[in-house]
C-alpha positions, 0 to 999 in steps of 0.5 A, spaced: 475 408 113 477 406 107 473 407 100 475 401 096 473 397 102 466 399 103 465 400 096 468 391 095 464 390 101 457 394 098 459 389 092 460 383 095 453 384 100 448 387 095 449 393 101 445 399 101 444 404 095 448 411 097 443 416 101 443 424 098 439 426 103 445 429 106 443 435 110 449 439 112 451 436 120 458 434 120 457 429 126 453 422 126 451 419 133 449 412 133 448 406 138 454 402 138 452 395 137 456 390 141 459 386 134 462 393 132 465 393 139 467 387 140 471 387 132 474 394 134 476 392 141 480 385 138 483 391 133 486 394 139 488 388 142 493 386 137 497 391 140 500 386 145 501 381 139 506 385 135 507 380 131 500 378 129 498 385 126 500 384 119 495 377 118 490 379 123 488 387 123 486 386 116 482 381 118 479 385 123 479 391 119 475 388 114 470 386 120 469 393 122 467 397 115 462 391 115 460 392 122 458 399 120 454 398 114 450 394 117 448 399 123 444 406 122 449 409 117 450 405 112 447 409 107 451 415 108 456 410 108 455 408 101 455 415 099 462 415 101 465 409 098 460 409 091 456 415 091 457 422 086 455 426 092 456 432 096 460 428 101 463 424 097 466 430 093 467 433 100 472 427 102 476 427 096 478 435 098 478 433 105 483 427 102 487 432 097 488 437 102 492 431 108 497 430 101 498 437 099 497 440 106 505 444 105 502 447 099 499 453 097 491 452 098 487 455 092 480 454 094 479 455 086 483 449 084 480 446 090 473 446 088 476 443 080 479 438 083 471 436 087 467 438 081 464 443 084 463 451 085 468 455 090 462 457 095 459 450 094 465 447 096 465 452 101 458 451 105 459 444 105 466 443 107 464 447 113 458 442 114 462 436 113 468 438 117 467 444 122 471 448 118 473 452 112 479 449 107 483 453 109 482 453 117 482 445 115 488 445 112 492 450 118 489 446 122 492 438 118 500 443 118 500 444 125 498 436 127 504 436 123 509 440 125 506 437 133 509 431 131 515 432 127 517 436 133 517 431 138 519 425 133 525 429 129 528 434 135 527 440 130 527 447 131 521 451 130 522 454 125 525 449 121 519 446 121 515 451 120 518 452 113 517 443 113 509 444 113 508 450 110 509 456 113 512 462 111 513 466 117 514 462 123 513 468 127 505 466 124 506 459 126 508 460 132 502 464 134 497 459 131 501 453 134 500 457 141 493 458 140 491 450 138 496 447 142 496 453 149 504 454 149 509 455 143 512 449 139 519 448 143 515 448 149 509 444 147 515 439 145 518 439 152 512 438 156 510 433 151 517 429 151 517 430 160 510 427 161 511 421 156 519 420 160 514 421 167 518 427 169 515 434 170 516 439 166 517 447 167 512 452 164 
C-alpha cells in the first residue's frame, strides 16, 4: 500500500471521508471482488514480461489502490493515507521501525515520533500489528538477517551484529525459535531446497 497513492487517488475521486472508528482488530477480511483480482493477477503476470514492468506495473499499481478504495474498507483506507488517526499514526511507527530496525528501540522516542503516549502506543501498536514494537521489530531483524544469509553467504554472527544484535548467542536462539533451526542451518536447507537437492538436518 502506498499512502501518497491513496491520498492522490482520494483527491482525484472525491473518495470517502477517513473512518475513526477504528476498534482495535489488526486484520480485516472482505470479499475479494472480481476487478481487484483481475488488476492483482495482470501484476502477477508481468513477471514473465520482465521488460514490461517498469511501464506497466505502475499502471497496474495505480489500479489496485483504486480497486481497494472502492470496496468495503475504503474508509479505513483513507484513514491511512489522509487521515490524523490512530493507525495512521501507528503506520508511521510501523514505517519508523522497518528503516531503523538495527538501531536501539526506544519505545519513548517512539511514541514522540507518532504523537502520542508510551502506553497509547503500546495498546494500539499491538492492535493493529499483533505485536508490541519491540517483538515487531525482532521480528523485522530477523526476516532480515534470513535473507541477508541466504542472499550474501555471511556468517551468522556477522549478520547478527548487521541487523542489530549484540549477542549472537541471543540471535541464534530467536532466529531458532522463529524460523525452527539455527541461522546456517536454515541457510543450508533453504539453499538445498531452492538447487532441488536434499539437504541434511
Amino acid at each position: 500500500m502506498d499512502a501518497r497513492e491513496l491520498a492522490a487517488l482520494l483527491v482525484e475521486t472525491g473518495g470517502p471521508a477517513p473512518r475513526a472508528d477504528h476498534d482495535g482488530r489488526a486484520v480485516f477480511v472482505s470479499a475479494l471482488e472480481a476487478p481487484l483480482l483481475e488488476a492483482l493477477l495482470r501484476l502477477v503476470r508481468l513477471l514473465d514480461a520482465p521488460g514490461d514492468i517498469p511501464v506497466l506495473a505502475p499502471l497496474v499499481r495505480r489500479e489496485l489502490h483504486y480497486r481497494l478504495l472502492q470496496g468495503d474498507q475504503q474508509g479505513r483506507l483513507a484513514e491511512m493515507a489522509i487521515g490524523d488517526g490512530r493507525l495512521r499514526r501507528v503506520a508511521g511507527a510501523i514505517a519508523w521501525i522497518r528503516t531503523h530496525y538495527a538501531e536501539p528501540l526506544q519505545v519513548e522516542k517512539l511514541a514522540r515520533l507518532a504523537n502520542m503516549s508510551p502506553s497509547a502506543l503500546h495498546a494500539h501498536f499491538s492492535a493493529v500489528a499483533g505485536v508490541s514494537p519491540i517483538q515487531y521489530q525482532k521480528r523485522v531483524r530477523l526476516q532480515e538477517a534470513r535473507a541477508r544469509l541466504l542472499s550474501s553467504g555471511a556468517s551468522a554472527e556477522a549478520v547478527a551484529y548487521e541487523v542489530g544484535y549484540a549477542s549472537p548467542s541471543q540471535f541464534s536462539r530467536e532466529y531458532a525459535r522463529l524460523f525452527g533451526q539455527p541461522p546456517r542451518r536454515d541457510a543450508e536447507a533453504m539453499r538445498a531446497e531452492a538447487a532441488g537437492t536434499p539437504s541434511i538436518r
